[in-house]
C-alpha positions in Angstrom: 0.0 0.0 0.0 1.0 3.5 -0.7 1.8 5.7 1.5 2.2 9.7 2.3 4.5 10.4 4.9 4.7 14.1 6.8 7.3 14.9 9.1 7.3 17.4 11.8 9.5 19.1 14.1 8.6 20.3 17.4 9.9 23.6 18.4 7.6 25.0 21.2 9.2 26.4 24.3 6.3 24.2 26.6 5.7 20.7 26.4 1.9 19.9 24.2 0.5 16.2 23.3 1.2 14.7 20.3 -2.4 14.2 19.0 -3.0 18.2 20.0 0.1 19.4 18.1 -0.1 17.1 14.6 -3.9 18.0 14.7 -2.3 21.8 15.1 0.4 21.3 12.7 -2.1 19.3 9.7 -5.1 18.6 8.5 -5.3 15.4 10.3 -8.1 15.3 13.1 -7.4 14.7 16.8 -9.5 11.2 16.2 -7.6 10.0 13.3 -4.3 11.3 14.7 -5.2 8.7 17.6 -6.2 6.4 15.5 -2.8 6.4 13.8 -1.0 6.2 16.4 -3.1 3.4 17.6 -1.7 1.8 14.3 2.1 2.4 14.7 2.0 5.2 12.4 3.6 7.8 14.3 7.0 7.8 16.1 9.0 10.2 17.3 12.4 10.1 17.3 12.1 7.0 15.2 10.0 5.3 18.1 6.6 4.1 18.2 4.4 6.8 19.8 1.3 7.5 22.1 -1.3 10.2 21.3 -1.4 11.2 24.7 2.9 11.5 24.5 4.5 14.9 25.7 6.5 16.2 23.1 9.8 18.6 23.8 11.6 21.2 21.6 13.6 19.4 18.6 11.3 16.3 18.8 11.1 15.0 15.2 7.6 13.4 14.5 6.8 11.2 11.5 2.9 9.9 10.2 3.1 7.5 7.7 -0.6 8.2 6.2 -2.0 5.5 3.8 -2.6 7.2 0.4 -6.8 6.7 -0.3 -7.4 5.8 -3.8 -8.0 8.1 -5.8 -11.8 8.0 -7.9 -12.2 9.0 -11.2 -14.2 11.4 -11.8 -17.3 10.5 -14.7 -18.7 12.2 -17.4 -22.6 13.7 -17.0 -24.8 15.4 -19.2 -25.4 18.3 -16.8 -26.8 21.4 -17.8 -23.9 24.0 -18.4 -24.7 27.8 -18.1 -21.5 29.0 -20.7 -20.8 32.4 -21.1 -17.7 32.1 -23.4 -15.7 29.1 -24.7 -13.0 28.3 -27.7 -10.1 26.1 -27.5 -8.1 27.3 -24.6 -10.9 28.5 -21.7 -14.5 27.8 -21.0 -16.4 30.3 -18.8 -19.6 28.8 -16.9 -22.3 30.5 -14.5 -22.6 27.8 -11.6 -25.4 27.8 -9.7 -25.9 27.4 -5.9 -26.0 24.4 -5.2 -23.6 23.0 -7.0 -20.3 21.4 -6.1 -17.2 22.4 -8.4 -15.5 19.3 -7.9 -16.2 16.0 -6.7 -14.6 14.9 -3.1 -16.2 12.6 -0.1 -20.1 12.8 -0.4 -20.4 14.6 -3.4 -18.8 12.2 -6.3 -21.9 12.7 -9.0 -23.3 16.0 -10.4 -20.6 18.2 -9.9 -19.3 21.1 -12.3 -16.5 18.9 -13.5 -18.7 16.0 -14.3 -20.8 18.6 -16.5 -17.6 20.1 -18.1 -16.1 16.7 -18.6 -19.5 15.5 -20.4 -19.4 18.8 -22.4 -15.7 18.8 -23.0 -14.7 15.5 -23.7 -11.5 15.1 -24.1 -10.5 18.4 -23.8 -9.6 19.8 -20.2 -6.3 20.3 -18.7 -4.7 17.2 -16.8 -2.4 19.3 -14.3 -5.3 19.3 -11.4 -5.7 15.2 -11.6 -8.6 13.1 -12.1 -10.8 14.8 -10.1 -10.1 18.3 -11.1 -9.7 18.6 -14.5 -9.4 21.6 -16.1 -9.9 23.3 -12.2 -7.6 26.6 -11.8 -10.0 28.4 -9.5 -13.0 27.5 -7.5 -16.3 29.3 -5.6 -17.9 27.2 -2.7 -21.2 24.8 -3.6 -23.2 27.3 -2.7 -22.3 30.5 -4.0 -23.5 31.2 -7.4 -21.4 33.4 -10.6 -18.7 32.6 -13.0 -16.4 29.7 -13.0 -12.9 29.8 -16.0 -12.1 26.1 -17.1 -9.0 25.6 -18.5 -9.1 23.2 -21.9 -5.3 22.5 -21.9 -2.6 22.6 -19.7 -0.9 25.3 -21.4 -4.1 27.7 -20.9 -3.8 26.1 -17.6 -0.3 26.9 -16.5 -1.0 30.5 -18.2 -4.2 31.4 -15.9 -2.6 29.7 -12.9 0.0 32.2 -13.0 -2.2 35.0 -13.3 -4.2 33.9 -10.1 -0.3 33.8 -8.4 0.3 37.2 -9.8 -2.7 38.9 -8.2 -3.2 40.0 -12.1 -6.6 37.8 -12.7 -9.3 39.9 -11.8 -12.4 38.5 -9.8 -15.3 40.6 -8.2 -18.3 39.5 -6.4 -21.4 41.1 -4.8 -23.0 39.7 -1.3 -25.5 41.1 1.0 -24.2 41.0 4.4 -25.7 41.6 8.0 -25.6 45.1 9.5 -25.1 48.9 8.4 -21.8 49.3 6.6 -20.8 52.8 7.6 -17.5 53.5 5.6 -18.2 53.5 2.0 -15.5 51.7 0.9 -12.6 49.9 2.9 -10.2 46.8 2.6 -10.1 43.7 4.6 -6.3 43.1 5.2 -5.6 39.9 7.5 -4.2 36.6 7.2 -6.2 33.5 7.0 -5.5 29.7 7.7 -7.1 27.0 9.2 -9.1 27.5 12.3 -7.7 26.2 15.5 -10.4 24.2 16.5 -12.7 23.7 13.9 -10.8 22.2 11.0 -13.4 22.1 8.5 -12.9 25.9 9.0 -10.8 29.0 8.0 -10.4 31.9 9.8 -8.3 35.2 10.4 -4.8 33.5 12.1 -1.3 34.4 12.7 -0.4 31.2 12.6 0.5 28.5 9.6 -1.7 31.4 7.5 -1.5 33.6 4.3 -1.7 37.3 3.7 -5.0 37.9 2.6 -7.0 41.0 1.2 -10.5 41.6 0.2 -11.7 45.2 -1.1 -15.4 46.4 -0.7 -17.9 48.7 -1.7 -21.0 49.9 -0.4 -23.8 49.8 -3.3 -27.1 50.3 -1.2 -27.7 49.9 2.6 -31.2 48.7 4.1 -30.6 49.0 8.0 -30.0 45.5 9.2 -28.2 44.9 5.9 -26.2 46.3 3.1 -25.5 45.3 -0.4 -22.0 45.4 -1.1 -19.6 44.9 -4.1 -16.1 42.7 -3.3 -12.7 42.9 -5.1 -10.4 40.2 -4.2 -6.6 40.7 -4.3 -5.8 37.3 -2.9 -7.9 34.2 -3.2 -7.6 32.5 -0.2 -10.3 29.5 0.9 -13.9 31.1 2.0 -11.4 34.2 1.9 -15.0 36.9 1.6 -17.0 34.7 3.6 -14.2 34.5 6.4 -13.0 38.7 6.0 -17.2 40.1 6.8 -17.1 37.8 9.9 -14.2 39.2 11.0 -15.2 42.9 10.5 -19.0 41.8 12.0 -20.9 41.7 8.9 -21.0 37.9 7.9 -22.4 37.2 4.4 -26.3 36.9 4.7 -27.1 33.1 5.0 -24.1 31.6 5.7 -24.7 28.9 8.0 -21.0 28.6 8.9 -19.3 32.1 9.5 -22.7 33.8 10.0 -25.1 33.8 13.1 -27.1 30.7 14.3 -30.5 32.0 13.3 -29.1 31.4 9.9 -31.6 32.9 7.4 -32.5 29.4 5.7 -34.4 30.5 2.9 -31.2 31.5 1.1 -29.7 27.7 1.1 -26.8 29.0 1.6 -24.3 32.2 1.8 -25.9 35.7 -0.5 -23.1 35.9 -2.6 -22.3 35.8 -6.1 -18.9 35.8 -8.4 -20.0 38.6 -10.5 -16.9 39.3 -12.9 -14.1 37.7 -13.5 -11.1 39.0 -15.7 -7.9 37.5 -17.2 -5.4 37.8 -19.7 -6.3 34.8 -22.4 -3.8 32.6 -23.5 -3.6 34.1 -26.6 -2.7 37.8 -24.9 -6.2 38.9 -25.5 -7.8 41.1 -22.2 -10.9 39.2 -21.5 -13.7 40.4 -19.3 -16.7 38.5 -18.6 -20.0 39.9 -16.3 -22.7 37.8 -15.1 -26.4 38.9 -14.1 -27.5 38.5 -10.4 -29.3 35.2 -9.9 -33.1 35.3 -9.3 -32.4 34.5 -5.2 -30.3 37.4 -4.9 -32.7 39.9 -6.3 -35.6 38.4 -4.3 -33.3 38.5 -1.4 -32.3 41.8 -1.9 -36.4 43.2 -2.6 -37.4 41.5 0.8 -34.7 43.5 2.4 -36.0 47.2 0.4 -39.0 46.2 1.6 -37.8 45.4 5.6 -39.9 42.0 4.4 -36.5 40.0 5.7 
């Protein structure tokens, strides 16, 4: 069996757990960090360890991870929303609702089973089996426009756009609360949250710099309509940066309050414009209506109906 090993070195001035650090340090959760160990799978200092072992500075740490195999993703004749496609790019509208890519629980009606179906043969390779033709992504249930790469030298071309800061993506969102500056910029790192791993959040630690610029476009009391420029593109980076100011995205059922506003299925926010330098040095600019939900959503709130 294959296997993915991660090594680790602990530097802290106090003595922590193993299972708390790794879980820390990785992706791995404290339950299948124990159950690893339970396995033999983790040593330290080339020994055999416990979860519950007290690590010191310079301990070196090693996790021998099995490798899961890896599905292929299949071909299905999904409806695709295209704004714009030739040879080199496709450019979609998703929906809410649906996944980009498939991953654990959500292998069938995905984005890239559409695009694969649509496509055939003709998607870049670089992202794998399960990502073909992937060089960005927006969550399952925000809505707006999606770029698809065809081959892997339109890949490699948009992908270092994206590093660049020099691909251009803007999205609207209604969010809780009365925005009082006009305009502003989000500027704080984001990483994994410390507790809840499924999670990002704003973190000094094991983050990235991340910046999201806004714009007020009309303000109904309890909310405000708002226009977002991202600079970076860090995961849930919009979703994560209102939260942090106090004005999570309207419906969010993760970053936002508990008396989410279920209706919505889902966060109010849509990828409104996205623009890139094509492969063939062309300036490409693409804009996509607001989805029916939005608009309803934002004529309850005109009319305080929310």
């Amino acid at each position: 069996m294959k296997m993915e090993k991660i090594k680790l070195i602990f530097d802290g001035d106090e003595s922590c757990r193993l299972d708390m650090f790794v879980a820390q340090k990785t992706d791995i959760s404290r339950s299948r960090v124990t159950k690893l160990a339970e396995e033999g799978a983790i040593t330290v200092d080339g020994k055999v360890a416990n979860k519950k072992q007290k690590l010191k500075s310079g301990d070196e740490i090693e996790i021998e991870i099995p490798k899961a195999a890896e599905y292929k993703a299949e071909p299905q004749d999904i409806p695709l929303d295209i704004v714009f496609e030739d040879g080199d790019v496709l450019v979609v509208n998703k929906p809410k609702g649906m996944v980009v890519h498939p991953a654990n629980g959500n292998f069938d009606n995905t984005l890239v089973n559409a695009v694969m179906f649509h496509c055939k043969e003709s998607l870049s390779g670089i992202n794998g089996v399960l990502r073909p033709g992937i060089v960005h992504r927006i969550d399952k249930n925000t809505s707006g426009l999606l770029m698809i790469a065809k081959n892997d030298t339109a890949h490699i071309c948009l992908s270092n756009q994206i590093k660049e800061h020099s691909f251009e993506r803007e999205y609207e969102a209604v969010v809780y609360g009365n925005i009082k500056e006009n305009s502003g910029t989000v500027e704080a790192p984001i990483g994994r949250h410390p507790v809840k791993r499924k999670q990002m959040a704003v973190t000094e630690k094991n983050s990235k710099d991340a910046k999201t610029h806004f714009k007020v476009l009309e303000r109904f009391g309890n909310f405000t309509h708002i226009r977002l420029k991202l600079e970076t593109g860090r995961t849930h980076q919009i979703r994560v940066h209102m939260a942090y100011i106090g004005h999570p995205v309207a419906g969010d059922d993760v970053y936002g309050p508990k008396n989410v506003i279920s209706y919505l299925g889902g966060q109010c926010l849509h990828a409104k414009k996205l623009g890139f330098t094509h492969p063939n040095g062309k300036k490409m600019e693409f804009e996509s209506d607001l989805p029916d939900y939005f608009k309803d959503f934002l004529n309850r709130c005109s009319k305080g109906n929310v």
